[in-house]
Structure formats: C-alpha cells, structure tokens
C-alpha angles and dihedrals in degrees: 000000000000154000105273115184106200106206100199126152092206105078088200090051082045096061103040096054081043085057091049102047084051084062097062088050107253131130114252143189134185129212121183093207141044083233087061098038084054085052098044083047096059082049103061121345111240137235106204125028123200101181128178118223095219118059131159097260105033150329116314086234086060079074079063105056097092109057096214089067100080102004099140096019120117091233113215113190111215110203136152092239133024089226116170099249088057089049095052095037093043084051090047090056096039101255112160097200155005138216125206111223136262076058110237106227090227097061101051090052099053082041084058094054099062094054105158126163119235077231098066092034079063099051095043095052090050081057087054103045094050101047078050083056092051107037104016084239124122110178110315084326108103121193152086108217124123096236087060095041082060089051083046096062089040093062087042088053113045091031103093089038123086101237136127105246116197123204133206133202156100125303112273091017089119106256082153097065088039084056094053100042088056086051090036090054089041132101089239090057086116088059128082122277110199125173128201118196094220088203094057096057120096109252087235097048104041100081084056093042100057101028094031116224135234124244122290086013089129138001105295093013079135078160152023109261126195115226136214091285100053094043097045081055103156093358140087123280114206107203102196115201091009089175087067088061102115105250101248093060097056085060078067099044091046086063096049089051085052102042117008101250157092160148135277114218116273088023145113092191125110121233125214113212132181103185131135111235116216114178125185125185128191079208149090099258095188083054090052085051096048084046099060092243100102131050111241095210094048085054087055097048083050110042096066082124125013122184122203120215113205119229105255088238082078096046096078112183089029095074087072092037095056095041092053087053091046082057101045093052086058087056086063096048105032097029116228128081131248133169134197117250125230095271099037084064088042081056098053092039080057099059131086094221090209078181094052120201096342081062092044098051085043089059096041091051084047097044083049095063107042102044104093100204135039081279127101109196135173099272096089102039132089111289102238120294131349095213089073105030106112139026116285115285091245095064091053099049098110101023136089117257121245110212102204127221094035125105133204137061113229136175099024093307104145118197115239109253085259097056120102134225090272099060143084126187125235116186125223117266089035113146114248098235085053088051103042082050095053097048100048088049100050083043095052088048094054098050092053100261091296117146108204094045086047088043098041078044095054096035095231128126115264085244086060090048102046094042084051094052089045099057084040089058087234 
C-alpha cells in the first residue's frame, strides 16, 4: 500500500487510472498541471508517480527537472506509444517504467505490485556491491576485473528501470547470469525468469513455444499450452540467440515489444502480456542485419541497452578467481578439498579459453576427477596456448587431421606409420556425428571402459555420456 499522484491532463482518464489505483488499495491523488503536481508534492511526498509526458503548461520531464521532487519516488512514464526515444530519455531520468495508453488494467496492477522504493534499490545494491568487495562475487557473476566492474555498474544501473536491455558476447561468457542478476535487482525479481536459446527450438515448435497454441491448432496440438509469454507473466523473459529467430517470428515479436500482446497460436484472441524482454546474441548483430537474417527494426527495438561481456581471455586474475570457486563448489558436492599449484594457476593464466567460462568450469570438473591428491598440477590442464597449439591451417589442407590424446582405430580408420598409440585419424569432409562418435568411443576405450574418467577427459556431463553410449549400443 502507498501514496500514488497521478499527473494527467484529462480529467475523465484521471479519474479512471485514479479508480484503478483505489482499487489496489492505495491512496491517490490527481493534479492537471505540472504547477499543481509541484503543489500536491510539497503536500505529501508520493510513492508512486504516473506522469504523462504531455501537460497544458509544459513537458511531463519539466516535473523532473528538481531532484528533490521525486527523489525517492518510483517514477512511471505514461505515454500513447513505447517508442525508443521515450525509452532512452525516460532511463536516463530514472523512470522505472512506462504504460501505453489507453492503460490496460492489468498492467497497472502488476505495476502496483512491485511497488519498491529507489530508496530500497539503493539499499539492496549497496548490499550487493559490498558482498562483490568481500567475495568477488556479484550476483552469480564472479570477478574483479575492470572490464567486469564496468558490466557491474551497467546491471546496477539499468535493473530498477523497464528497458530491454540486449547483451553481446561469446559463447560460454555468462549472458545468462547477466541476465538474472538484472531480473534478480528488479522490481519484478518475485516473478518468474524464464529464458528460451532461440537457436535450440525446433523451427516448427518455436512459434508454439514462445507464444503457446490452443487445442487442435496443429497435428498433435491433444491441449492448449501456454507459451513463454504467458508463463513469464510479470517477470522477465531472456531470449538467448535472439539472431537465430526465423525471420517471420521476430515480426511477432516486434509487435509484443510495441504493444504488449499477442496470439497464441490457433487463436483470434488477443493476449495481453506484461513481461521484460532481455536478448543476448554470440553474434554480430549488425552482420545478421546486413545478412538478411535479423530484422533491423526489431535490433533497434532491442538494443536500448546493450551490455558487452568481455571474453575471459581479457579478464586476467579472474580466471583464477573463478576456477578456485568452481572448486570450491565441487568441495561442497563431492566432499573433500584440492587446490591448484603455482604452476597449475600460471597454466590456466596461459591459456586463450575460446570457450570462455563454460571451458574453464569443463577443465576444472575434469581436473577434479583425475588428480588423484589435494593437489592440482599441470597434468590435466590445457597445454599453453591454443593460438599456437597445431601446426598452421595451410599444411593441413589435404591431409587428414590427427586428433591427439585418443586411441583406438575404429571403422576401418587405419593410423599413418608416424601416429602414436593415443590417436586416431579423421579425415577431412567427415561428418561431425561420425566424428563426435568416434572420438567418445576411442576415448571410452582408453580410459578402460570407465565412465567418470571418459566423461571428466572429454569435458562433457555423465547425462551426455550415458545418452551417447546409449545411442552408440555400448
């Protein structure tokens, strides 16, 4: 329950928001004018402020203007279209969010209900930050470095605002858990997150997946089924590789970002839908763009504020700092205690991670397993770096490629008269199943048949390993 002022120059949709908020039970007042909001102000400060943008003597942001105003306010823009520029100029003054006229019942009500005071956003964050000081650890985020003290203040910054916020980076750099902590230090962290990899769906399910579909809408549609949208309801909704959406489906997307609804599948009726959108790509999006793959009006709807995650290779001391977590972690789960040696740290400093974080956790689960002390050495890490592992691409154009540290030579596959006990020989233009099941195999026999050590070897989970075997009839 709070104090809401509702700054509207049309006294009968004054009323009616003011009817609305009553409802909720809050206490509300209405003034016509920035002159008489200034005046009710001075009166009782409110909690909550819906402010129009457009007011008989002058622009809704004027109200802005003296800090003290609305300095611990939750600030809601009221506006007849989300455009970008609104979004931009309403994060730049603190508004947390925004409603669409006519107002949809629904969304001032869920608006309502995550009703936080700056003041406590502040608090909160402070928590945050100094926790980070202490532990390196923001969030789920872990590091030091001060290209991720940069991506810190970002996610501080754009949380307890509205706005889609788009992230870049490699594959395995942790947009997920950038994602999270936004929705974590939001005023929508009690409702669900859910995230969705674009690129994972089926081309023919993810329509259904995202918007949901009614009965007998398709072959096998036996039941209604409620999408992303409906189930994020009042949450956040992280769209990973957003680029690999099929084209005709980010023309949908494009309208839910616009308007706040949608369509299940099947269906005339009009969804109403009160979710924040955060994307995140491994890509060039202004490539996918260029390619034809990607709307650009949709990357411009999307990219209102774009984060940057930096490769691990340009995070220096994290590296360690996020491997001796990872380890410690495994303490808790697997009970006992190991720590990586001098040298075993200088290894992993060494090497360029092109799978970033998700690599790194891979090798320190594997390294787990196979040292047999408390002690972490060298002998299961990468050997240097990768850059320079290999001979150069043009001496191997023509010639089958050895993959080192595998035995076993199956269908037929025989080893040149150089290659040791520990290779097998793919040839160029092998398809990659073929490959991936050659390789899991000779692996599996090499380790003696035993699944954790060919599992912590090929840095891949023991699901993956037994559904592999499976489909292999091993």
């Amino acid at each position: 329950m709070g104090h809401t002022l509702i700054v509207e120059d049309d006294e009968d949709s004054a009323r009616m928001i003011a009817a609305l908020v009553a409802r909720e039970g809050h206490t509300v007042m209405c003034a016509h004018s920035i002159a008489a909001a200034r005046r009710m102000v001075a009166m009782q400060r409110p909690d909550l402020l819906l402010l129009d943008l457009h007011l008989p003597d002058g622009n809704g942001f004027d109200l802005l203007n003296d800090p003290e105003i609305v300095s611990d306010t939750m600030l809601v823009l009221m506006t007849g279209q989300a455009s970008l520029e609104t979004s931009i100029r309403a994060l730049r003054l603190g508004a947390a969010d925004y409603l669409v006229k006519p107002i949809n019942p629904q969304h001032l009500k869920g608006l309502l209900s995550r009703l936080i005071a700056p003041s406590q956003l502040r608090a909160e964050l402070d928590e945050v930050q100094e926790l980070w000081r202490e532990t390196g650890r923001f969030g789920h985020l872990i590091g030091r470095s001060q290209p991720m003290q940069r991506v810190y203040r970002q996610i501080s910054r754009v949380a307890g605002t509205a706005v889609t916020v788009f992230i870049h980076g490699e594959s395995g750099t942790g947009k997920e858990l950038v994602a999270r902590a936004v929705h974590d230090l939001s005023r929508r962290r009690e409702q669900p997150f859910l995230a969705v990899n674009c690129g994972a769906l089926s081309p023919h399910l993810v329509e259904s997946e995202i918007f949901g579909h009614e009965r007998g809408s398709f072959t096998g549609a036996e039941r209604q089924h409620q999408g992303f949208f409906e189930r994020a309801h009042g949450g956040t909704l992280f769209l990973d590789e957003v680029t690999e959406m099929p084209l005709e489906l980010q023309v949908k997307l494009l309208r839910v970002l616009e308007s706040g609804t949608f369509m299940r599948v099947g269906s005339t009726q009009v969804q109403q839908t009160d979710v924040r959108i955060i994307a995140a790509t491994n890509r060039d999006a202004g490539e996918a763009v260029a390619r034809g793959t990607m709307r650009e009006d949709l990357l411009y709807r999307l990219n209102v504020f774009p984060i940057a995650l930096p490769p691990l290779r340009e995070r220096g001391d994290d590296i360690a700092l996020i491997a001796t977590s990872f380890l410690q972690d495994l303490a808790r789960q697997e009970g006992g205690s190991k720590h990586f040696t001098p040298g075993a740290l200088a290894r992993l400093a060494a090497h360029r991670w092109p799978g970033n974080v998700r690599e790194l956790r891979n090798v320190v689960q594997r390294a787990w397993v196979m040292a047999s002390g408390n002690e972490i050495d060298e002998e299961w890490l990468p050997a240097g770096d990768v850059a320079d592992a290999g001979p150069e691409p043009d001496a191997t154009r023509g010639r089958p490629l050895a993959a080192p540290a595998l035995n076993g030579h199956r269908d037929g596959a025989a080893a040149p008269p150089d290659a040791g006990e520990d290779q097998i020989v793919i040839e160029v233009g092998t398809q990659l199943a073929d490959v991936e099941r050659r390789v899991i195999l000779a692996t599996y026999e090499r380790c003696g048949r035993h699944k954790e050590r060919t599992a912590a070897l090929l840095g891949i989970s023991m699901k993956t390993l037994y559904n592999r075997l499976k489909e292999y009839q091993q």
